[in-house]
C-alpha positions in Angstrom: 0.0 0.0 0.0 1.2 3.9 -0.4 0.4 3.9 3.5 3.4 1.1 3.6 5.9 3.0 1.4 8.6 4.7 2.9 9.0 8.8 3.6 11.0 9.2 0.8 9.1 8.0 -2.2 5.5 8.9 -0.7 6.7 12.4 -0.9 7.2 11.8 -4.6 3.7 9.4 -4.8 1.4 11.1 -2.5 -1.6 9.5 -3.3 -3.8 6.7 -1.3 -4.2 3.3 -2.6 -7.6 1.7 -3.6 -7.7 -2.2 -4.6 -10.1 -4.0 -7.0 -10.7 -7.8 -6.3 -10.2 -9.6 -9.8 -11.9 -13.0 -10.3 -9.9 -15.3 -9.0 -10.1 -12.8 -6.0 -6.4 -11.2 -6.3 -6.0 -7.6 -5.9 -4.9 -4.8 -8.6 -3.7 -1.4 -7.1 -4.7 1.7 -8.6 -4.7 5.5 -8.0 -8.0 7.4 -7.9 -7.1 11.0 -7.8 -9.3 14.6 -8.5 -12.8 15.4 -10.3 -14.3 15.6 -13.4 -13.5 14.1 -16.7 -11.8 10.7 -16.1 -8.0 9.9 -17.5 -6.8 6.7 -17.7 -3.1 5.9 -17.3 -1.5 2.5 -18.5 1.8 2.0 -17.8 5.1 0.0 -19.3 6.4 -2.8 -17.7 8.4 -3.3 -15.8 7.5 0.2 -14.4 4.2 0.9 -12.6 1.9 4.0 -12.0 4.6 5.8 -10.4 5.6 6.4 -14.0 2.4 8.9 -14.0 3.0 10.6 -10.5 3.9 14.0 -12.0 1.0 14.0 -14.6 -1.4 12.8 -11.5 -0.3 15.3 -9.0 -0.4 18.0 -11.8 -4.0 17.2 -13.2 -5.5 16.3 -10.6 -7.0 19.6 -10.2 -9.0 19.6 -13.4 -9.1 15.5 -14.3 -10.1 12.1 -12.5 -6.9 10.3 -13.0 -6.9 6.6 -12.6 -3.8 4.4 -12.8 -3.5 0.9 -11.8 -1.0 -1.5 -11.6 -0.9 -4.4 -13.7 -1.9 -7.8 -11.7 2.0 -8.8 -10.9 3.6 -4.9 -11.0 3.7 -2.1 -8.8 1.8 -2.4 -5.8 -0.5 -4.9 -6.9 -0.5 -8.4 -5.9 2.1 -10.8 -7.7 0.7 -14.6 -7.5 3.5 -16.6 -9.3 1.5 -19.5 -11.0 0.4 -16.6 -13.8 1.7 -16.4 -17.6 1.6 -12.6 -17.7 1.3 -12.3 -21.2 0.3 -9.1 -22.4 -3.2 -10.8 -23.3 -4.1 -11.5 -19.7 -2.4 -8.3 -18.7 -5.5 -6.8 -21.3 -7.7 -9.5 -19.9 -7.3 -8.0 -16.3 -7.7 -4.1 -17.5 -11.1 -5.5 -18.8 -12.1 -7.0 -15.5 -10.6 -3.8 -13.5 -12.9 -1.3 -15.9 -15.5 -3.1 -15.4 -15.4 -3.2 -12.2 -15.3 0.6 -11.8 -17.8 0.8 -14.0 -16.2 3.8 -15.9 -17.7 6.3 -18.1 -16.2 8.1 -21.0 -12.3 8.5 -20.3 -9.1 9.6 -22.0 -6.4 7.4 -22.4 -2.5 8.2 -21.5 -0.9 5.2 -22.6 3.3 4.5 -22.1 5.6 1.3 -23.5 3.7 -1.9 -23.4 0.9 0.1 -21.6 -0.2 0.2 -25.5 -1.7 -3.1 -25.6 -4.1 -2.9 -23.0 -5.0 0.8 -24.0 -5.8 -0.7 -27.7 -7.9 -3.2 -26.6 -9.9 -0.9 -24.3 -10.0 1.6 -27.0 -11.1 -0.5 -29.8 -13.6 -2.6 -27.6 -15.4 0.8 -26.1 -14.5 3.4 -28.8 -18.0 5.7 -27.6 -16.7 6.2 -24.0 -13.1 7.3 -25.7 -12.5 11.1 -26.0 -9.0 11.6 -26.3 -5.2 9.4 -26.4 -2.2 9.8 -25.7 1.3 8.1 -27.0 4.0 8.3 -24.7 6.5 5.8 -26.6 4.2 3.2 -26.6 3.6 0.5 -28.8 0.7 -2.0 -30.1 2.7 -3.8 -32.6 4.7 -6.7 -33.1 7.2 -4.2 -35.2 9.2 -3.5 -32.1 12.9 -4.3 -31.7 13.6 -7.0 -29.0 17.5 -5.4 -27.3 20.0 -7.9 -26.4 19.1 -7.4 -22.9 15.4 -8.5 -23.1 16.7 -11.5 -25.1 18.9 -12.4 -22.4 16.0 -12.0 -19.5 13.7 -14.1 -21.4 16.8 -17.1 -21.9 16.4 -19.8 -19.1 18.7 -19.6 -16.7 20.1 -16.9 -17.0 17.0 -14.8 -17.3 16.3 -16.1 -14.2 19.5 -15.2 -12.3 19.2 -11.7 -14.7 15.6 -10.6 -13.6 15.0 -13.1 -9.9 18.0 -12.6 -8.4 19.6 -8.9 -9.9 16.1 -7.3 -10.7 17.7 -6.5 -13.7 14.5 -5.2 -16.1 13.5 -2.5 -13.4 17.2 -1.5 -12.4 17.7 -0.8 -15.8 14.5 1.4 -16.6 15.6 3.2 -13.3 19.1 3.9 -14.4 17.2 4.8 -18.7 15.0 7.1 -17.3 17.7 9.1 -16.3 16.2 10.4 -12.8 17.9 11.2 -9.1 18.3 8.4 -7.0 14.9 8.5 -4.8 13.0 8.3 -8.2 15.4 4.9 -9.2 14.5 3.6 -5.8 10.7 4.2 -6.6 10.9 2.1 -9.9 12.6 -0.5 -7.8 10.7 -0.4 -4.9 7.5 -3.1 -5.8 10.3 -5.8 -6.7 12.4 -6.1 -3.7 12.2 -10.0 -3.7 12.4 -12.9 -6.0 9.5 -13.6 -6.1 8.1 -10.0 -6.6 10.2 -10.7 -9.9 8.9 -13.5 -11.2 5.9 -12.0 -13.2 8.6 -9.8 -15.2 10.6 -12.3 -16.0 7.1 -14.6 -16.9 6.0 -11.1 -19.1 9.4 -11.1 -21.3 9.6 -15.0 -21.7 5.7 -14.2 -23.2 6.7 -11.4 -25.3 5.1 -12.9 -28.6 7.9 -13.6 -31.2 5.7 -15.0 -34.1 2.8 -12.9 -35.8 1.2 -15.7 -37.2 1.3 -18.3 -33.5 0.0 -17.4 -30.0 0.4 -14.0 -28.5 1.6 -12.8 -31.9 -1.3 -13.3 -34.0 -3.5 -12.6 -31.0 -1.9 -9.2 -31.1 -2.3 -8.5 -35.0 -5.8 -9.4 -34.6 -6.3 -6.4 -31.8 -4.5 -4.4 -33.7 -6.8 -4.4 -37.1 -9.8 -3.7 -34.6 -8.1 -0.3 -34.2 -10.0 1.2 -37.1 -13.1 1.8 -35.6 -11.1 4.5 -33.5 -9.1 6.1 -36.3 -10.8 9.5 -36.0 -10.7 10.0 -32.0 -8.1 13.2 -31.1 -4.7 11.6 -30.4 -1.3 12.9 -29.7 2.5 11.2 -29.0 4.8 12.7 -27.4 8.1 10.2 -28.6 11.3 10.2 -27.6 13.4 9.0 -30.6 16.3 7.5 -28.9 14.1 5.0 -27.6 15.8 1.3 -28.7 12.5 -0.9 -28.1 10.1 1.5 -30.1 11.6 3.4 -32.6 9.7 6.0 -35.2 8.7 3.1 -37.0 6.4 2.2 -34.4 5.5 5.6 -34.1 4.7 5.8 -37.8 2.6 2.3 -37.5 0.4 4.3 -35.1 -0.3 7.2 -37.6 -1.6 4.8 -40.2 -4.3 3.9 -37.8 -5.1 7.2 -36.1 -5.8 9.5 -38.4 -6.1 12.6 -36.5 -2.7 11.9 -34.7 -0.6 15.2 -33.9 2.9 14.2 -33.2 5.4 15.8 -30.9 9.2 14.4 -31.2 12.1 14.8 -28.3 15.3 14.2 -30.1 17.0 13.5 -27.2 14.1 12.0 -25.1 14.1 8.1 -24.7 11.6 5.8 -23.6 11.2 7.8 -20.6 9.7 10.9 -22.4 8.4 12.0 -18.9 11.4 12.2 -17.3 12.8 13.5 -19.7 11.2 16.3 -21.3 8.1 16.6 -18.3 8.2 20.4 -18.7 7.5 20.9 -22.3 5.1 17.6 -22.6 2.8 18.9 -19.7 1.1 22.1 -20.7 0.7 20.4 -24.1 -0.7 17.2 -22.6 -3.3 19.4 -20.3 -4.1 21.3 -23.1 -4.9 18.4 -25.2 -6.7 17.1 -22.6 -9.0 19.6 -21.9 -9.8 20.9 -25.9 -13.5 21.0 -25.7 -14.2 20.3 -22.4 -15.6 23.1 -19.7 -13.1 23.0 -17.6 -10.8 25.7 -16.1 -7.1 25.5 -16.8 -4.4 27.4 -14.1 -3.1 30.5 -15.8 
């Protein structure tokens, strides 16, 4: 829970913790923060909501901003015997929504957090008013590092992700953030077995198009035209390695009303990297045609 995390990072994540029981009665963590039109945040992975905490805290005051944390990340619970493929990670965004029983909602949707977003999108395009694309990807054009091949090889990848927590050390160090922000990426996989469902997601990153996740994943992907006109935007670091401007040019063919805003030297991380410039833009975007008051 927030309540359990130490002084340190709840200064960075002040927000309280809600749980949703999923079907088999586990519990997914979210944040429930502010009034008015709703905002949905999905995040990458291995990261968790605390990806979002600057964009929560900062539009909270105009937005209902609602992050959870993928079933096996963040502060969510992490039962061991799951695949984590990014199909039940959809599968349990479904059951979560639904049992919130949302509304219409914006989507702000970061790495992997892309899948799940799609899916949502495409299954309930009326309740859909605006997205956003920070680096994130639907599609199996992404480049798999060296790294990420190593995590997902056997032994090693256990000893890699288990045992060094390799995958979320190494976002903390990409995201090029102090050290109290690296121990906040860290902090929800300080044990082995806290580890496991990352290691479980990249040995089920789906390899073949036409087998499995793969051609599960180009079959959510076509459903994507029934959104092509909603208001979209990316903000897109281009020295990201896993999701390069290929991917970013995969999402324009399917949203046709997609501005684009580039961060040469942005990565993955766009927020940490660029947060200053990407946030008036981003509440701007949000709020285009909705009554709300904006801050001067």
């Amino acid at each position: 829970m927030a309540s359990s995390l130490p002084n340190s990072l709840r200064s960075l994540y002040p927000f309280d913790s809600h749980f949703v029981r999923l079907p088999d009665r586990t519990r997914m963590h979210y944040v429930d923060e502010g009034d008015g039109n709703m905002v949905l945040f999905f995040h990458d992975i291995p990261l968790w909501s605390f990806y979002f905490r600057n964009l929560i805290r900062d539009l909270r005051a105009q937005f209902r901003c609602v992050a959870p944390d993928y079933r096996g990340f963040g502060l969510s619970s992490k039962p061991s015997h799951l695949n984590y493929s990014l199909r039940s990670i959809t599968d349990d965004v479904l059951a979560f929504l639904r049992e919130l029983n949302v509304g219409k909602f914006s989507l702000v949707l970061h790495g992997w957090g892309g899948v799940p977003g799609m899916v949502v999108a495409a299954r309930w395009p009326e309740r859909v008013r605006r997205i956003v694309l920070l680096n994130a990807n639907c599609f199996m054009g992404y480049r798999m590092p060296l790294s990420h091949s190593f995590f997902r090889a056997g032994g090693w990848g256990t000893v890699a992700v288990n045992l060094l927590n390799w995958p979320a050390r190494q976002a903390a160090l990409g995201a090029a953030v102090s050290g109290r922000v690296r121990a906040g990426y860290r902090y929800p996989y300080r044990s082995w077995s806290s580890r496991t469902p990352t290691r479980v997601f990249f040995e089920n990153l789906p390899r073949n198009p036409k087998k499995g996740i793969g051609l599960w994943l180009g079959e959510e992907a076509e459903k994507m035209g029934i959104i092509c006109q909603k208001k979209s935007i990316a903000f897109w670091g281009v020295k990201d390695l896993v999701f390069p401007e290929e991917t970013l040019d995969k999402w324009g063919e399917y949203l046709e009303e997609l501005k684009i805003h580039r961060f040469p030297y942005g990565g993955r991380y766009v927020l940490e990297d660029d947060y200053g410039t990407i946030f008036p833009l981003l509440r701007r975007f949000l709020a285009d045609g909705m009554e709300i008051k904006l801050p001067v």
